[in-house]
C-alpha positions in Angstrom: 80.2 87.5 73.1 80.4 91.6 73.1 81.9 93.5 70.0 84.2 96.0 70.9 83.0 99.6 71.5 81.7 101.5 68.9 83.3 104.8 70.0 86.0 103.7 67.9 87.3 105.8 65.2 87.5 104.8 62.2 91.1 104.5 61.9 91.4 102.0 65.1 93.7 101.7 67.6 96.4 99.3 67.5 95.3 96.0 68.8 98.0 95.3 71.4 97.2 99.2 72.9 93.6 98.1 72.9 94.6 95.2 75.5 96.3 97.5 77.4 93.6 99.9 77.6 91.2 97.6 78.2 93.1 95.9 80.9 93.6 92.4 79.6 97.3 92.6 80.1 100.8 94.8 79.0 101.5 95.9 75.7 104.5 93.7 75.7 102.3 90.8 76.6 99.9 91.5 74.0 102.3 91.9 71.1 103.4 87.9 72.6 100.1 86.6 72.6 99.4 88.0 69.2 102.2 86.5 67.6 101.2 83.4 69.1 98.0 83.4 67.9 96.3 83.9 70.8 94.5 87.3 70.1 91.4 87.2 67.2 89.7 89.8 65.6 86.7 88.6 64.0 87.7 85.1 64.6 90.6 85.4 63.1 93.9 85.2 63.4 96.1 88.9 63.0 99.4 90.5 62.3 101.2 92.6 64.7 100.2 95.9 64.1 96.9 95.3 63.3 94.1 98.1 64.4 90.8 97.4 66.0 87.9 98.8 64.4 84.4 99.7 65.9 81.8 97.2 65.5 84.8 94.3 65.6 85.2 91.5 68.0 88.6 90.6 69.7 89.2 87.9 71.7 92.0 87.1 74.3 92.7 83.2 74.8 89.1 82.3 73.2 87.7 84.8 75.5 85.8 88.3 74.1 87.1 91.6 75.8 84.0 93.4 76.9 82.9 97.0 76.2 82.2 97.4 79.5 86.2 96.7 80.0 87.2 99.9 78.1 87.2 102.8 80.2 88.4 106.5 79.9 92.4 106.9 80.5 93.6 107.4 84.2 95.5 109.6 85.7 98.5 108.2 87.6 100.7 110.8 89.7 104.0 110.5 91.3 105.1 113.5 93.9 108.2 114.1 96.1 106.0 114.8 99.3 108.0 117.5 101.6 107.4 117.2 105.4 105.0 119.1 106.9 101.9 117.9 104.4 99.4 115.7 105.2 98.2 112.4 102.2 94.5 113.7 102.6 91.9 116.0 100.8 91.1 118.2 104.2 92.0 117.8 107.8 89.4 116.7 109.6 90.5 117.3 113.3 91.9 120.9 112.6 91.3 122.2 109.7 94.1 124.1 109.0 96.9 121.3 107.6 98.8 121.8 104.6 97.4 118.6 102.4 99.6 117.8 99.1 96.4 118.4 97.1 97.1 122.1 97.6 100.4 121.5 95.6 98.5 119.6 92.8 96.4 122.4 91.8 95.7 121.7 87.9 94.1 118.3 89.4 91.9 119.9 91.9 89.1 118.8 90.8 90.3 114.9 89.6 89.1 112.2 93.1 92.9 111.1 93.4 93.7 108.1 95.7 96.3 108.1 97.5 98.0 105.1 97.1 100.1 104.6 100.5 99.7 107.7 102.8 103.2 109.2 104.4 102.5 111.1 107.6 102.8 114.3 108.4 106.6 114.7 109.5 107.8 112.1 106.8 108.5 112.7 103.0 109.3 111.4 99.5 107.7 109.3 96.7 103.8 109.5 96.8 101.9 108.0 94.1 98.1 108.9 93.5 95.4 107.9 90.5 91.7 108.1 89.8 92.1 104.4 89.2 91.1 102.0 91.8 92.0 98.9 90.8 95.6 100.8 90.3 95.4 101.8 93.7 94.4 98.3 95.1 97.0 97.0 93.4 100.0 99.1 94.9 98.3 99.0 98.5 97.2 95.4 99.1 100.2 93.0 100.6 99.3 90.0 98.0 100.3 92.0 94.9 104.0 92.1 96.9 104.9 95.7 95.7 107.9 96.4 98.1 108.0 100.3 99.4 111.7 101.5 100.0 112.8 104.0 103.2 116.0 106.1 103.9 115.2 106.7 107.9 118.2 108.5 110.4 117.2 107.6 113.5 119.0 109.3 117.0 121.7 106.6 117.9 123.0 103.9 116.1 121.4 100.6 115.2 122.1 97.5 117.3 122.2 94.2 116.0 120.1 92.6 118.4 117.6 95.1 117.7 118.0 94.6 113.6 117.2 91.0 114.4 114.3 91.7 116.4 112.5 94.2 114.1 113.0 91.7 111.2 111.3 88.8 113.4 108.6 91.5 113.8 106.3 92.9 116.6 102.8 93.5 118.0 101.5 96.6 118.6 98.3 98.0 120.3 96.8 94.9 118.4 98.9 95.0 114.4 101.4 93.0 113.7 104.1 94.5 112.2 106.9 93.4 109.7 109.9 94.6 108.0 110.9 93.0 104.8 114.5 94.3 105.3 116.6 96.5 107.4 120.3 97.3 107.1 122.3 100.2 108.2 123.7 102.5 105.1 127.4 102.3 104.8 129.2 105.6 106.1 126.5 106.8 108.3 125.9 104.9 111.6 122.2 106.8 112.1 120.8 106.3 108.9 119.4 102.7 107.9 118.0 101.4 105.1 114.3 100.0 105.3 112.0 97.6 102.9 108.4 97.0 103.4 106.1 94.6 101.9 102.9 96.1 103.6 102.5 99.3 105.3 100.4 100.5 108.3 99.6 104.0 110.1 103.3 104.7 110.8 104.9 101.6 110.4 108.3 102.4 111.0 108.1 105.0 113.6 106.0 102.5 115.9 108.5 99.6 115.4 111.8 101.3 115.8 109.8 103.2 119.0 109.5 99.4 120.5 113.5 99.2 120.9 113.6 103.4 122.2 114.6 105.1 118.9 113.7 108.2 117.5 113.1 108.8 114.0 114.8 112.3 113.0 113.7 112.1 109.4 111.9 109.2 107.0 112.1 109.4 103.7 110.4 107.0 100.6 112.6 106.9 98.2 110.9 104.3 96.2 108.1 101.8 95.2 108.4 98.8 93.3 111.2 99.5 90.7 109.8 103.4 90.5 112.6 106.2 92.0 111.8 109.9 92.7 114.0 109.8 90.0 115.3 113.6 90.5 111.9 115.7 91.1 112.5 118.1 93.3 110.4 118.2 96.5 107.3 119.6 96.5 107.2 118.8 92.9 105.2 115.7 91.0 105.2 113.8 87.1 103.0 111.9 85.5 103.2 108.6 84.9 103.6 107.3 81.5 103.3 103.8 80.5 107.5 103.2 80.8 107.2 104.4 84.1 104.4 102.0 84.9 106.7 99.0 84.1 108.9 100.5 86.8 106.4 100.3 89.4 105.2 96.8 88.8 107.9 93.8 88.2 106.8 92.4 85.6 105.3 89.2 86.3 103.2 91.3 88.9 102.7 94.0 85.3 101.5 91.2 83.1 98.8 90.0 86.5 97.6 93.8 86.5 97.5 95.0 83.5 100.3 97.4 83.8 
């Protein structure tokens, strides 16, 4: 059994932020399992409300939260990528791309993940963090986290072909699947696209199988999480409210969100 760390002030922090923090679950789930009974301090049961103090043990369904669990705050970015920028720190083959690190400059210096690349030519919702367990948990296919795509391609969409790209396709070796596709109503070009999990230019190789052209490919959003009217080229930070977006919330409650 490990007391909580003894960094803490004085004053505490409340006890379902501490969860939170310490990535046990949601604040909304911890302000449940406390008035259930199910969170201790000291062995004993607590209010909602309560603050943990240093040198105090808490324990979440008879099991103690580790100092080791409690770790500095992360940073969690979302930007409006325009097109021409590449999702890396440097260009390794040239040398001379544009990267969207150059357009966040007061986080130079912060080793940001990018947490589903867009390539070069596409644009749209990019989110990035310091945290990789955040970062594995937006990328990898069994968290579910569906990615959302506007995409005007050269000619209109056949049927046939809708029907094929959702039964899916190999290429050079991938498989590769949509988890929707529909065209957008008043604009024969321009279709609406859903993906579970995303590979090196996903979309652009599968509609390429049944000879279309992407003109333009834009993610609009991820999870529940909309560019939510940032101008491009511009980016927010995530606060916890907008953390709920991105994860449903069973998947929230699972992370830690």
């Amino acid at each position: 059994m490990a007391n909580v760390d003894r960094n803490l002030s004085q004053t505490g922090v409340r006890l379902q932020k501490f969860l939170s923090e310490a990535g046990v679950c949601s604040r909304r789930s911890g302000e449940e399992a406390i008035l259930r009974g199910e969170v201790l301090i000291d062995n004993q049961r607590v209010a909602l409300g309560t603050r943990v103090l240093a040198g105090q043990l808490v324990t979440f369904h008879g099991v103690a939260v580790p100092a080791t669990k409690i770790s500095k705050r992360r940073t969690v970015l979302a930007l409006n990528k325009p097109r021409g920028y590449i999702c890396s720190h440097s260009d390794p083959l040239h040398g001379n791309e544009e990267t969207i690190y150059a357009l966040l400059a007061p986080y130079k210096n912060h080793k940001l993940i990018c947490c589903g690349r867009l390539d070069k030519d596409s644009e749209g919702l990019v989110v990035l963090t310091d945290d990789g367990n955040l970062a594995s948990q937006l990328m990898h296919p069994t968290h579910g986290i569906l990615k959302h795509y506007h995409v005007t391609i050269d000619k209109p969409l056949r049927e046939r072909h809708r029907l094929a790209l959702l039964d899916g396709i190999c290429d050079d070796g991938e498989n590769l699947t949509l988890k929707s596709i529909r065209s957008v109503e008043g604009s024969s070009r321009k279709v609406d696209i859903t993906l579970s999990c995303g590979k090196k230019r996903h979309i652009r190789r599968m509609l390429s199988a049944f000879d279309y052209t992407v003109k333009s490919l834009e993610r609009y959003q991820i999870g529940g999480l909309t560019l939510d009217g940032i101008r491009r080229g511009r980016y927010f930070i995530l606060q916890e409210k907008h953390m709920r977006k991105l994860f449903p919330q069973c998947l929230g409650e699972a992370c830690g969100q």
